[in-house]
N, C-alpha and C positions, 0 to 999 in steps of 0.2 A: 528289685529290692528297694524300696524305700527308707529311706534317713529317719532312723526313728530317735526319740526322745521320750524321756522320764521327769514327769515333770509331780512335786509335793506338795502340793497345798498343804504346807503348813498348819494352819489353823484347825484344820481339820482332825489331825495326829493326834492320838490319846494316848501314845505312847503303849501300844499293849504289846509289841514285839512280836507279832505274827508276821512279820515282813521277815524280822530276823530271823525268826526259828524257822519260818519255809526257806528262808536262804541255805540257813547249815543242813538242812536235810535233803534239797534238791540238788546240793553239790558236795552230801556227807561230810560235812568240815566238822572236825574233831572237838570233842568237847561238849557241855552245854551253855546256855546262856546265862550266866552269872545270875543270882537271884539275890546279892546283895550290894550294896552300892553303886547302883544301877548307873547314877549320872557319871559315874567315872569309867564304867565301861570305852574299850576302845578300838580304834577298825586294828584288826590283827590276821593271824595266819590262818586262826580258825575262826574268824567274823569278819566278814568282807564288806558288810555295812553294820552299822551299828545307829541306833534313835540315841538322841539326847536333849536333853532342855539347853534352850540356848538363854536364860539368864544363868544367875548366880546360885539359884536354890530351886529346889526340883519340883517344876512345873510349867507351865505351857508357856510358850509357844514349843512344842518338839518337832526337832531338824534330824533329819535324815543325812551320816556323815557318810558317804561313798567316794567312790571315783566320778570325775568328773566328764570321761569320754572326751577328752581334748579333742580340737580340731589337728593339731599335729603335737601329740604324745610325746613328752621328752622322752618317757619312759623305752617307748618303742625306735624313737631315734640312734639310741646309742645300746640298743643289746646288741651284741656280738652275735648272738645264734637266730637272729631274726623271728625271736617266737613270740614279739607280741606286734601285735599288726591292727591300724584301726579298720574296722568291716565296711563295706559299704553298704550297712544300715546303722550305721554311727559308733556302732559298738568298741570297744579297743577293748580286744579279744588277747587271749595266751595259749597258745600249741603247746600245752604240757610235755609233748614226747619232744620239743624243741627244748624248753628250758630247762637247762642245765648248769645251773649256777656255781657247782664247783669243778665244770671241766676246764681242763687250762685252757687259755686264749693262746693261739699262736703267738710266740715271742715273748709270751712275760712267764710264761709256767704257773701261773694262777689262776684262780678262776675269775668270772666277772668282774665279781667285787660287789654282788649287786648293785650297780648303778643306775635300774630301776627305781631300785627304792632314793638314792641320791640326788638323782636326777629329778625328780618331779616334786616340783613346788608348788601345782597348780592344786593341787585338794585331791587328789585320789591317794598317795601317799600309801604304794605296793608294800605290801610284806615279804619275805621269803624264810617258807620253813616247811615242814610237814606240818602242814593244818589239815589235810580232808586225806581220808582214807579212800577214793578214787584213785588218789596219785603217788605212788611211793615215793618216798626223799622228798628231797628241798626243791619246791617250786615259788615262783611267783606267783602271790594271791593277791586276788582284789575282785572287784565287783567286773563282770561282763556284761551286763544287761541279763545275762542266762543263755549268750550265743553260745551255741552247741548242744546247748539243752533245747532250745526253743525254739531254734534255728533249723537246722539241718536235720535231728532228731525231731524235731516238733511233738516230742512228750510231756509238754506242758501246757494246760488247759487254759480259757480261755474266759471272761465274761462279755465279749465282744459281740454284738446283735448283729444278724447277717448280713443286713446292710452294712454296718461297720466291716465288716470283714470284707466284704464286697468292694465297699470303697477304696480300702485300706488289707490287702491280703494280710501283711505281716501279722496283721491284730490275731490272725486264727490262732496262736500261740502268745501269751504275755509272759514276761520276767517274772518268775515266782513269788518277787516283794508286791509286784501290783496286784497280782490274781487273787494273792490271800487277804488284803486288807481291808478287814470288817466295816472300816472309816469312809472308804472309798476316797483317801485322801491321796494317792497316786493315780496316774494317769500314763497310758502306754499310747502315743500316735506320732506321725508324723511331726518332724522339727519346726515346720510350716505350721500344720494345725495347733501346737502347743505357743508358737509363739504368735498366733491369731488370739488362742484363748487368753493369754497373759495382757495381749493390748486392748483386748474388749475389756477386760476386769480391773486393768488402768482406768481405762474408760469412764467406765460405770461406777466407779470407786468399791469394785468388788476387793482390789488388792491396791495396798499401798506403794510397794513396790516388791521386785522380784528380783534373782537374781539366778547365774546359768549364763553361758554362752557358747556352749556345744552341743550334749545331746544328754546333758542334766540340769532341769532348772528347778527354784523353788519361789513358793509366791508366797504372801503373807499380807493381813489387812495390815501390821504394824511395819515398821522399820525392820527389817532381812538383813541381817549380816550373813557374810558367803561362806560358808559352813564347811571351810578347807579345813580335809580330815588330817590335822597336824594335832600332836598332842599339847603343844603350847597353846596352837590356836581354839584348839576343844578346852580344854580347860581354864583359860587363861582369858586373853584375846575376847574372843566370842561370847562368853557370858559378861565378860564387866562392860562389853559395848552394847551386848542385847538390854543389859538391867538399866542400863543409860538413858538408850531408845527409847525405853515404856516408863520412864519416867516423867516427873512434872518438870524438869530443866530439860529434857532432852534436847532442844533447839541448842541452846547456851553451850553443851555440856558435847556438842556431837563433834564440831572440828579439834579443840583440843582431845578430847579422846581418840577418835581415830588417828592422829598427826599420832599421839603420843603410844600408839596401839601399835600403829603402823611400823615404827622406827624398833620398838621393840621383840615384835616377830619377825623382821627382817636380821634382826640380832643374833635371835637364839637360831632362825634358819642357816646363819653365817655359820655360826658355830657350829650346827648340827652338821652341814656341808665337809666344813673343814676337819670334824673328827674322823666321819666315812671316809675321807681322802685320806689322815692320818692312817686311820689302819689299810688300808689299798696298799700304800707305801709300806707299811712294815709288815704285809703280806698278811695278816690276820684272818682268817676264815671264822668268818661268825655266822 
């Protein structure tokens, strides 16, 4: 099994949400796709990725907010029930019949706490709740790549040339979001192949910079800010650095915003940290 990655060219993305609507239907996540206020959309229980423009008013560049596929998952480090585990084709996968977020933990009589969701600062930013009618009750949601759909199952098709697949087996099955989009602005291969493609396009000044360092990356001709699915950082954060970027000061304007971007998502993360531990202590089931 090969170390696969997902990699978004950016530039490409038109934002028509066919990544997302193959998502909630290849894994029945509950709900539809909101049809108004599209750029406030957010990764939830029943939307495990979600597109948004990363300036300030809605328009291009659109970024693809998901899970990240850590190289070592906070998320999976501290679950009690061992049900999320990264795959060895990159994936950081969830054993639904393992997650069990309100069984009590030996010794506290509570449940997790979701610490999942607490724990991971890197951009995937799990939900837990009933989002997809596959799974009854409260599980842990987020993006998988589509292991288990694509994986083991292998019920998900493919636009891979035989050669490709030849070279590269895993291709015989893609991640739902890649297989359906019209843009061909995703890409499904090898961790090695994606980060060849990103350093030729350094290169060649296809891409200005990129960003990714597990088994999700994104590229872009302009200036990429890293599109960790936090709702401060989606809202907030991310578009006043992107609108910066494509600006006529952007040089002048980019250390004091980042310094002062920085300091303040580390803020609201503090706080966000220390509420989920507040209720953990006063035993809350949310």
């Amino acid at each position: 099994m090969a170390n696969m990655a997902i990699l978004q060219e950016v530039d490409k993305c038109v934002r028509c949400n066919g990544c997302v609507i193959s998502c909630k239907r290849t894994w029945q996540l509950k709900g539809i796709v909101p049809t108004d206020n599209l750029p406030n959309q957010k990764v939830a229980i029943n939307q495990r990725m979600v597109i948004k423009p990363q300036k300030r008013v809605d328009t291009a560049p659109f970024v693809r907010y998901s899970c990240w596929h850590c190289d070592n998952p906070p998320c999976a480090v501290r679950c009690p029930w061992k049900a999320i585990v990264k795959e060895a084709n990159g994936a950081v996968s969830v054993s639904m019949d393992l997650c069990l977020p309100n069984k009590p933990v030996a010794g506290t009589g509570k449940g997790c706490g979701y610490v999942c969701r607490t724990d991971c600062g890197r951009g995937g930013y799990p939900r837990v709740g009933a989002g997809s009618d596959l799974y009854p009750g409260l599980k842990m949601q987020k993006c998988t790549m589509c292991f288990g759909r694509a994986g083991a199952a292998g019920d998900l098709p493919t636009k891979a040339t035989v050669a490709e697949i030849a070279a590269v087996p895993d291709k015989k099955a893609q991640p739902s979001c890649v297989y359906t989009c019209p843009a061909k602005a995703m890409k499904y291969d090898t961790v090695a192949n994606i980060r060849a493609i990103l350093n030729a396009g350094i290169a060649d000044g296809t891409y200005a910079n990129w960003q990714g360092t597990s088994n999700m990356f994104w590229a872009s001709k302009y200036m990429l800010v890293a599109p960790k699915a936090d709702p401060f950082m989606e809202d907030h954060i991310s578009p006043m650095v992107g609108s910066l970027l494509s600006g006529p000061f952007a040089q002048a304007a980019l250390v004091p915003t980042l310094v002062i971007g920085g300091l303040l998502a580390i803020s609201a993360r503090r706080a966000k940290v220390e509420e989920e531990q507040a209720c953990l202590t006063a035993g809350e089931v949310r």
